[in-house]
C-alpha positions in Angstrom: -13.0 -35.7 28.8 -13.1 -31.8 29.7 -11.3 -29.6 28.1 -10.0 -27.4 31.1 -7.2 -24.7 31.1 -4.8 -24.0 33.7 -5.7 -20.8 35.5 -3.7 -17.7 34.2 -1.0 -16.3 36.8 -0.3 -13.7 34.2 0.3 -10.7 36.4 1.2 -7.1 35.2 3.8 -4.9 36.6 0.6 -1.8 37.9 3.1 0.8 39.0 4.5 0.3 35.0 1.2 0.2 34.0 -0.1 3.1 35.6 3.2 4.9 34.4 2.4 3.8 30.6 -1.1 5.1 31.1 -0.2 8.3 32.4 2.2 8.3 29.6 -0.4 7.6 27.3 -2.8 10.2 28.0 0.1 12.9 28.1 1.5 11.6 24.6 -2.1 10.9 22.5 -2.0 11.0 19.4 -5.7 12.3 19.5 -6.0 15.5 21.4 -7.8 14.5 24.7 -10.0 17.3 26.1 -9.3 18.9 29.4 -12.8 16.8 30.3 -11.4 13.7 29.4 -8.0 13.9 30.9 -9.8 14.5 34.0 -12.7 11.7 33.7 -9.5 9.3 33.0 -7.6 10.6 36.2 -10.2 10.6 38.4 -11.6 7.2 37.5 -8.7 5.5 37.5 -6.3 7.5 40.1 -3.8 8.6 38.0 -1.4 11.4 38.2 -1.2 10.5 42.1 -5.2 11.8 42.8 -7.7 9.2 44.2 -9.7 6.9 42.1 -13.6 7.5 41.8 -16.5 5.1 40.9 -18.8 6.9 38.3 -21.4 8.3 40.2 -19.0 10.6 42.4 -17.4 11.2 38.9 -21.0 12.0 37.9 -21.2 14.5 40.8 -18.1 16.0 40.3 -18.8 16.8 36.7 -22.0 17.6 37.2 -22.9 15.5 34.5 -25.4 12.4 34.3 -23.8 8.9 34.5 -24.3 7.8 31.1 -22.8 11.0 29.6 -19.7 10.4 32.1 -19.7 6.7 31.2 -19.5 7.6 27.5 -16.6 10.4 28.0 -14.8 7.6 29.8 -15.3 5.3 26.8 -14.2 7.9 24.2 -11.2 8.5 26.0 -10.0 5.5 26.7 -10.4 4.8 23.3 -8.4 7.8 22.1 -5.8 7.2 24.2 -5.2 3.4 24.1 -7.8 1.4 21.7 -6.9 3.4 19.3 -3.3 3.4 19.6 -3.1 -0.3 19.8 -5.4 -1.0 16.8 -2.6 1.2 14.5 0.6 0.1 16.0 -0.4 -3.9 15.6 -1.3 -2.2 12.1 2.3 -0.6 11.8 3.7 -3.7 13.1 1.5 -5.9 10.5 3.2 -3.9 7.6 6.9 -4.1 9.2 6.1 -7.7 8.9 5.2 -7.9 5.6 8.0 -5.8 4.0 10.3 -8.3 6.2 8.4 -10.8 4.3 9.2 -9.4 0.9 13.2 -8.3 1.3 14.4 -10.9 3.8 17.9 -9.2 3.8 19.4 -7.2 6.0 17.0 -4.5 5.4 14.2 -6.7 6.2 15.6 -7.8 9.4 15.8 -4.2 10.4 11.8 -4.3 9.7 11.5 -7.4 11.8 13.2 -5.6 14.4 11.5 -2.3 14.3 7.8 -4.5 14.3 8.9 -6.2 17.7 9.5 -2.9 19.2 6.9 -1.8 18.0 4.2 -5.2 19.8 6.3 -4.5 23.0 4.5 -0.4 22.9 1.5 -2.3 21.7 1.7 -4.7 24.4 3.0 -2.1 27.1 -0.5 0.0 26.6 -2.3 -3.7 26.6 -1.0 -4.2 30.0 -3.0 -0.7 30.8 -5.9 -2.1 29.9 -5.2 -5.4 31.9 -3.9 -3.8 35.1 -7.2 -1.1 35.1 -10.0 -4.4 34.2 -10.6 -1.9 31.3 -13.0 -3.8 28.9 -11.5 -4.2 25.3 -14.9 -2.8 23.4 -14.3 0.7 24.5 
């Protein structure tokens, strides 16, 4: 027999996600460059401009499409790989001390590593909503 999955009708909120992007590139932790703010907006229409594929980027930076591609990749992995990677870190660690205290205290952990996933998750759906490839 075939092993077959249901097709996915996961579908993400993109006027939330665009608003978490935006919201991530304003709030990185990592200082973005005025460059890669503006590779980031014009690629993905942010910040209500028009999106761009990479050559008119490449034109309107003046730069050669591999150096724009990997400006693209270095933001995007400032502003959201990046982010994500240390709060399922953060939330790892909440999870653990819940593990060891199991009191009240540790169900304030628990409670502070589910917040944190839903940020986690809420810069995922970025990624999702843009087809942004995870190996950025």
């Amino acid at each position: 027999m075939k092993n077959t999955f249901p097709k996915s009708k996961c579908s993400v909120d993109q006027f939330q996600a665009r608003k978490n992007f935006e919201n991530a590139i304003v709030s990185c932790p990592e200082k973005l460059e005025k460059d890669e703010v503006n590779v980031l907006t014009w690629r993905f229409g942010l910040f209500g401009r028009q999106g761009h594929d990479l050559s008119d980027l490449a034109i309107r930076m003046r730069k050669q499409i591999p150096e724009v591609e990997k400006l693209l990749h270095n933001s995007i992995r400032k502003c959201l790989n990046n982010p994500i990677k240390n709060l399922l870190l953060e939330a790892h660690s909440r999870v653990d001390r819940f593990n060891r205290l199991q009191k009240k205290e540790g169900y304030s952990d628990l409670k502070l590593a589910y917040n944190i996933l839903k940020r986690a998750d809420n810069l995922n759906d970025c990624r999702i909503a843009f087809h942004i490839k995870t190996n950025c």
